[in-house]
C-alpha positions in Angstrom: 4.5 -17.3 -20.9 1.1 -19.1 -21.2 -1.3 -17.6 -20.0 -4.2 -18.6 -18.2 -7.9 -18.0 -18.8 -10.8 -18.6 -16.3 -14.0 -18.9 -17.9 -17.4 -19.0 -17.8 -17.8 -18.1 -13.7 -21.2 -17.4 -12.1 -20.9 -14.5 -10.0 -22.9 -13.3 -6.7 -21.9 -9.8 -5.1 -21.4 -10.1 -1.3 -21.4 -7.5 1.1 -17.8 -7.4 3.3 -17.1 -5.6 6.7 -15.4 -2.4 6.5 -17.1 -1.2 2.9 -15.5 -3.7 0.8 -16.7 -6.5 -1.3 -16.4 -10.4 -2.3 -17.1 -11.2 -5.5 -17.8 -14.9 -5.2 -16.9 -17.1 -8.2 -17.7 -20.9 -8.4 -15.2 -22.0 -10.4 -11.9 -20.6 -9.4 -10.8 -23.4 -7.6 -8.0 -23.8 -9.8 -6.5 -20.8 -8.8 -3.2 -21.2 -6.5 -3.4 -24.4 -6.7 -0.2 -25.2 -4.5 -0.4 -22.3 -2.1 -0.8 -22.7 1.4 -2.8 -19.2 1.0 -3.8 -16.7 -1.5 -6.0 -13.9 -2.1 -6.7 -11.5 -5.3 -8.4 -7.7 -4.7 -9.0 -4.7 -6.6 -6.9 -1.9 -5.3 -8.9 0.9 -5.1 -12.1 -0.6 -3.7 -10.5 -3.3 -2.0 -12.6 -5.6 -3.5 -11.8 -9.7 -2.7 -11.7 -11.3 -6.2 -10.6 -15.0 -4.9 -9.7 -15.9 -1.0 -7.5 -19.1 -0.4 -7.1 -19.6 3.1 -6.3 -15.9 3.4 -6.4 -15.0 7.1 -4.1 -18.5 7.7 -1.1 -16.9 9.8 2.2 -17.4 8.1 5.7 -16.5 8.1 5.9 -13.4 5.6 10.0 -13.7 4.9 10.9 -10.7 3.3 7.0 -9.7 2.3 7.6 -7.6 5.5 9.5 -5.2 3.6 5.9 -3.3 2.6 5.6 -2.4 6.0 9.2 -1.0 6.4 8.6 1.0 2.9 5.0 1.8 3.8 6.9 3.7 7.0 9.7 5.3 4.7 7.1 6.6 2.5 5.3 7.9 5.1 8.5 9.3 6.7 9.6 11.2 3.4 6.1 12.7 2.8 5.8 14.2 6.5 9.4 15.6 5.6 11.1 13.6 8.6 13.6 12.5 5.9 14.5 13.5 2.4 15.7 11.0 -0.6 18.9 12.7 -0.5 19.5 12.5 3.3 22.4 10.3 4.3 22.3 7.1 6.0 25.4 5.8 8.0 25.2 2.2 8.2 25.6 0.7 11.6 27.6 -2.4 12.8 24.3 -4.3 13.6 22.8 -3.5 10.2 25.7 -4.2 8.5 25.9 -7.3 9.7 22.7 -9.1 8.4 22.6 -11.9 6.5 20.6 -13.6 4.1 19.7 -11.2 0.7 22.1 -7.6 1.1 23.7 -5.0 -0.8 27.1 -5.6 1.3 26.4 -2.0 2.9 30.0 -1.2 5.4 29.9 -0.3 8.8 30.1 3.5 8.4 29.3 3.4 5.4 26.8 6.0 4.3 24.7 5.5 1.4 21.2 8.1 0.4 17.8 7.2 1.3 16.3 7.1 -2.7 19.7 4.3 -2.8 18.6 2.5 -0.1 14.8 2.4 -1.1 16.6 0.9 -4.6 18.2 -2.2 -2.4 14.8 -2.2 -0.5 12.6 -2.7 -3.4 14.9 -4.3 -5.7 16.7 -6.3 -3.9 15.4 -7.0 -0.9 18.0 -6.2 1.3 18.3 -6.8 4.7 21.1 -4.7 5.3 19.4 -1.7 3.6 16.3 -2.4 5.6 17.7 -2.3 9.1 19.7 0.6 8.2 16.0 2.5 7.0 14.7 1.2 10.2 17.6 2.9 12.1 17.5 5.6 10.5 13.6 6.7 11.1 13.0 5.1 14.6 16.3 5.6 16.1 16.7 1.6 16.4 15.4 -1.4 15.1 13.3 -1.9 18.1 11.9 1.9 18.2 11.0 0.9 14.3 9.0 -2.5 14.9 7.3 -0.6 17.3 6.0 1.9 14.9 5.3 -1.3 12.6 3.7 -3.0 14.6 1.2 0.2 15.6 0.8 1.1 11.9 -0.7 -2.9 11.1 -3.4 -2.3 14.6 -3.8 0.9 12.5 -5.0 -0.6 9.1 -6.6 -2.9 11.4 -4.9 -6.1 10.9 -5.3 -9.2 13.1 -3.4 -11.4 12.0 0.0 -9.6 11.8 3.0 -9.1 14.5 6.4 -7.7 13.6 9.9 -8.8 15.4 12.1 -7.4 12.6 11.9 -4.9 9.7 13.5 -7.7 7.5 11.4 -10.8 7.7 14.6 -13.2 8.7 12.9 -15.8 10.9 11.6 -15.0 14.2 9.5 -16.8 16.6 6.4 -14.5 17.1 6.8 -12.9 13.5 4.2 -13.8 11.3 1.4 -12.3 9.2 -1.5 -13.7 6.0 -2.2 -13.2 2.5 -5.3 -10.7 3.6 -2.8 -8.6 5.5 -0.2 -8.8 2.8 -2.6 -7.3 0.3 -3.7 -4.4 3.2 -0.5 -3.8 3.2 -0.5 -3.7 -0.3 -2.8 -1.1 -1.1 -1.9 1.1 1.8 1.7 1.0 0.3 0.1 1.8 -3.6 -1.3 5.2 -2.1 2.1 6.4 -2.6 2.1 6.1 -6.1 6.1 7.0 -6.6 6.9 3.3 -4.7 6.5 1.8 -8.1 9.9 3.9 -9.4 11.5 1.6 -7.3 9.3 -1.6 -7.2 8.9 -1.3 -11.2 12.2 -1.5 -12.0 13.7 -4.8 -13.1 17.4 -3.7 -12.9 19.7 -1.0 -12.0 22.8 0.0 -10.1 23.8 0.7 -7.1 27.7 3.3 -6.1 27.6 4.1 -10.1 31.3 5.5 -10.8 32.5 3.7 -8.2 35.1 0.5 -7.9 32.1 -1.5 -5.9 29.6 -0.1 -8.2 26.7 -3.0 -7.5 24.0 -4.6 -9.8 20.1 -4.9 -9.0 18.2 -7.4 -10.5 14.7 -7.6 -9.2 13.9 -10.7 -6.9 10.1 -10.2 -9.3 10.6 -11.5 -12.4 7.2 -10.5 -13.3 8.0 -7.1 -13.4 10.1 -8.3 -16.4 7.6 -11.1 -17.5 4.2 -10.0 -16.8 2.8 -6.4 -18.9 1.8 -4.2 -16.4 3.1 -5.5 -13.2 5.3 -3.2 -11.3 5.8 -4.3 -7.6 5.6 -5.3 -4.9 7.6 -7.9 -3.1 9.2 -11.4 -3.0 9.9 -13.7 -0.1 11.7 -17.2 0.5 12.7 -18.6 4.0 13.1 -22.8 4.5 10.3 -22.2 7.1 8.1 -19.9 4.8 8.6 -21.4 1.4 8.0 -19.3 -1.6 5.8 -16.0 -1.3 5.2 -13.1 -3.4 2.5 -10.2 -2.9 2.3 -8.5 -6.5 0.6 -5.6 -8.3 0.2 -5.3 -12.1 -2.0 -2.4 -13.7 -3.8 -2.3 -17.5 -5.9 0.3 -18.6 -7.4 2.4 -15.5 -7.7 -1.1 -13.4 -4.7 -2.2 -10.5 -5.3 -5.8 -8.9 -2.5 -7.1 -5.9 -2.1 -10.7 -5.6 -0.6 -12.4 -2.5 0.4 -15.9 -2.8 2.1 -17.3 -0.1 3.7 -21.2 0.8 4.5 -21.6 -3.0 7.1 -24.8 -3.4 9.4 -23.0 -5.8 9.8 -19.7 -7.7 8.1 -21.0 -10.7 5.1 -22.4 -8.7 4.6 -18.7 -7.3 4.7 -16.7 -10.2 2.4 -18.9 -12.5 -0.4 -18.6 -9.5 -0.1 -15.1 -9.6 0.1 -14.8 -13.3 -3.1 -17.4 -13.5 -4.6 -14.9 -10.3 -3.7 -11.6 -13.0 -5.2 -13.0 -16.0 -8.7 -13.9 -13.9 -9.0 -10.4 -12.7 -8.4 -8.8 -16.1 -10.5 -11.1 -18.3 -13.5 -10.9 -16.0 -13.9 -7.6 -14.4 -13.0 -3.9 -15.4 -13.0 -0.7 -13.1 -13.7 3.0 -14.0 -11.9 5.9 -12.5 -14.3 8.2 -9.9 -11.9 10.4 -8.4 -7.5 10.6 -8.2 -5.7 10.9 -5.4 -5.6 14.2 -3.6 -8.2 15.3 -6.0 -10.4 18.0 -3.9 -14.4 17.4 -3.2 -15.7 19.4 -1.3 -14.9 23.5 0.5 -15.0 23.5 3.6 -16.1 26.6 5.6 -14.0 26.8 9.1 -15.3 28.9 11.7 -12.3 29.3 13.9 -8.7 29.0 11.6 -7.0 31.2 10.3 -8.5 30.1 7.3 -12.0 30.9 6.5 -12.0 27.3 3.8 -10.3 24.0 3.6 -10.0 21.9 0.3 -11.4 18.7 1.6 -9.6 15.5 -0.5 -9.7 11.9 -1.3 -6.6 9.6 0.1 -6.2 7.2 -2.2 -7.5 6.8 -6.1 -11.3 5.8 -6.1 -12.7 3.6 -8.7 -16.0 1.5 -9.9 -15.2 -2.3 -10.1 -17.8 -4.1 -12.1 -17.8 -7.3 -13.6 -17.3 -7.3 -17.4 -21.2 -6.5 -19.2 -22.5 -5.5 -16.2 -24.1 -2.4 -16.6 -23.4 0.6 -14.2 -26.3 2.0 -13.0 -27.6 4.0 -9.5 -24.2 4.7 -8.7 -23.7 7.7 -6.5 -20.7 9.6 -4.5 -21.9 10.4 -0.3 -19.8 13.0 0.8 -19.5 13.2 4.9 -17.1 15.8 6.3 -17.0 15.9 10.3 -19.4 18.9 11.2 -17.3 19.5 14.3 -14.0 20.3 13.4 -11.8 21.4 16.1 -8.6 23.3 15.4 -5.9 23.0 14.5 -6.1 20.7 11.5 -3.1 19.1 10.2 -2.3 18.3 6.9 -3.6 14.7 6.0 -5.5 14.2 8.9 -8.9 12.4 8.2 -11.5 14.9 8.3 -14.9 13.1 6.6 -15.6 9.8 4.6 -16.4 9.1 0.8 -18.7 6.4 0.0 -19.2 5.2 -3.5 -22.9 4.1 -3.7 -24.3 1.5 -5.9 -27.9 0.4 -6.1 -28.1 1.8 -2.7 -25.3 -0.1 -1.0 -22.0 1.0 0.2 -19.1 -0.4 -2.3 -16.5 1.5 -1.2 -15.7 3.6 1.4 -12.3 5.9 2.1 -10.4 8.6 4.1 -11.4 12.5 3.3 -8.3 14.4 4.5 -7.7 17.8 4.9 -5.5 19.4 2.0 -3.1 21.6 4.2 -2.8 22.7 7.4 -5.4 25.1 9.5 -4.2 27.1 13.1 -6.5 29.1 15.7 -7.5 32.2 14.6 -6.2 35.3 16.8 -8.8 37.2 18.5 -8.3 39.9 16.5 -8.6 38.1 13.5 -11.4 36.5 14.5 -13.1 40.1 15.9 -12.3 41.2 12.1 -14.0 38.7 10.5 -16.9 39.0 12.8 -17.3 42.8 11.8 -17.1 42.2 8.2 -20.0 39.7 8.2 -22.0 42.0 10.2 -21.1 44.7 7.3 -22.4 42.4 4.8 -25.4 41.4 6.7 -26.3 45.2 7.2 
């Protein structure tokens, strides 16, 4: 595949709401050409690389699907459901057209299965019988989409299905997309799905069933390994994507494309600008701790205070990394309990004394109330130690 170089841009670093940043390049006008909207980012700082029209509200077609894994990820890591739980496959979800695994009614299939006919091959079918599955219907389930994009704060998204089939009301943009994006990448085991090209589906079966990933760039392109496709009549060709090399991940959304082949050069053209111009360098993994906590009233005397998501340094290529420093900012006022995962304090990645990137502290387990006796115990002993 040729492959596209941008050259020879003149950079400015902008400041963006929310502790992200816009790198703003004169020349990359040539980038999704024929795309009613598009935008590049870094994943870890969020960082807007090239914007096309990218809060335009659009139809998302089966782009939606982030949303309905984001909530089966989230699902599986709270423990609500396992990968080797069951799923009976209702009437209504059975019943759905347009790209499907040809699930039965009553048929029961697991949920690692289903994520496979999710991720691989976008099927509607599989996704309405996920959605079933975790919110007790389809409409429970938009529901709990719909909260979790006025979560990540996104304005220009509402939900009718978990799908993406056409529905008046249902639309979202490219900047969304790519939220979604990123929020999705925090669980890094989505890409065991999203990164494979083929596999199969009832193995030593009769109506054993072949996946072939509806993203031939994760076939075509080194280093890409998600996300999602999408093609309706009314939405055209769309395609948010993600492709890593070395320690840097970029997610480009393009969206309106007039054919496959349209859509996957502008994001191949999109991958090649981000990896010839800019580099990142790894601060901090995911759940890696940074700070001890002391807690006054828990059961336990210290919490392990840790990062959400990966956090890196973007910078453009040459540029030289200097004044950058971590600000650590845990909540002084804890009350109890604590759960697991809940956001207890804010990291912010300084640079030349402005904020580049800013995420979630969470709290690595969970902390109860004390007992009275326990804390009566403690109380003694530091009176011991003061003495």
């Amino acid at each position: 595949m040729k492959r596209y170089i941008v050259a020879a841009v003149a950079l400015a670093l902008l400041l963006t709401t929310g502790g992200g940043r816009t790198f703003a390049a004169e020349k990359t006008q040539s980038l999704a050409p024929n795309a009613s909207s598009a935008i590049l980012i870094e994943r870890d700082t969020g960082t807007v690389l090239f914007d096309k029209n990218s809060h335009k509200k659009l139809p998302p077609a089966s782009m939606t699907k982030i949303m309905t894994m984001i909530l089966t990820m989230e699902a599986l890591d709270s423990g609500k459901i396992k990968l080797t739980d069951p799923v009976r496959v209702s009437e209504y979800a059975a019943s759905m057209g347009g790209s499907q695994i040809f699930l039965e009614p009553g048929e029961e299939m697991s949920v690692h299965d289903m994520m496979k006919g999710i991720a691989i091959g976008s099927a509607n079918d599989a996704s309405v019988a996920m959605a079933e599955k975790i919110g007790g219907s389809e409409a429970s389930f938009v529901d709990m989409m719909n909260k979790k994009a006025k979560q990540l704060g996104l304005k220009d998204t509402f939900f009718k299905n978990p799908t993406g089939l056409p529905a008046a009301g249902h639309y979202s943009s490219a900047h969304d997309m790519a939220i979604m994006g990123k929020e999705l990448l925090k669980h890094e085991e989505i890409t065991k799905y999203t990164g494979l090209y083929e596999e199969y589906l009832r193995q030593n079966t009769p109506n054993k069933f072949w996946l072939v990933n509806t993203n031939r760039l994760v076939k075509f392109y080194p280093g890409t390994d998600g996300l999602k496709t999408g093609f309706t009549q009314e939405a055209k060709y769309c395609l948010t994507a993600t492709a890593k090399k070395h320690d840097m991940r970029v997610i480009a959304v393009v969206m309106g494309a007039p054919n496959p082949k349209q859509r996957n050069q502008q994001v191949t053209q999109m991958f090649d600008y981000a990896f010839s111009q800019y580099a990142t360098k790894k601060l901090y993994d995911r759940h890696q701790i940074v700070k001890q906590v002391k807690i006054q009233k828990g059961n336990k005397q210290q919490l392990a205070v840790v990062t959400s998501e990966s956090i890196s340094l973007l910078s453009k290529r040459g540029e030289k990394e200097n004044n950058v420093k971590p600000l650590i900012q845990v909540n002084p006022d804890l009350k109890m309990p604590i759960k697991k995962g809940q956001q207890v304090g804010t990291l912010s990645i300084m640079k030349g004394g402005k904020t580049v990137t800013k995420s979630p502290l969470l709290a690595s387990e969970n902390v109860k109330n004390a007992s009275w006796w326990s804390l009566f115990k403690r109380t003694l002993g530091h009176m011991a130690k003061s003495s």
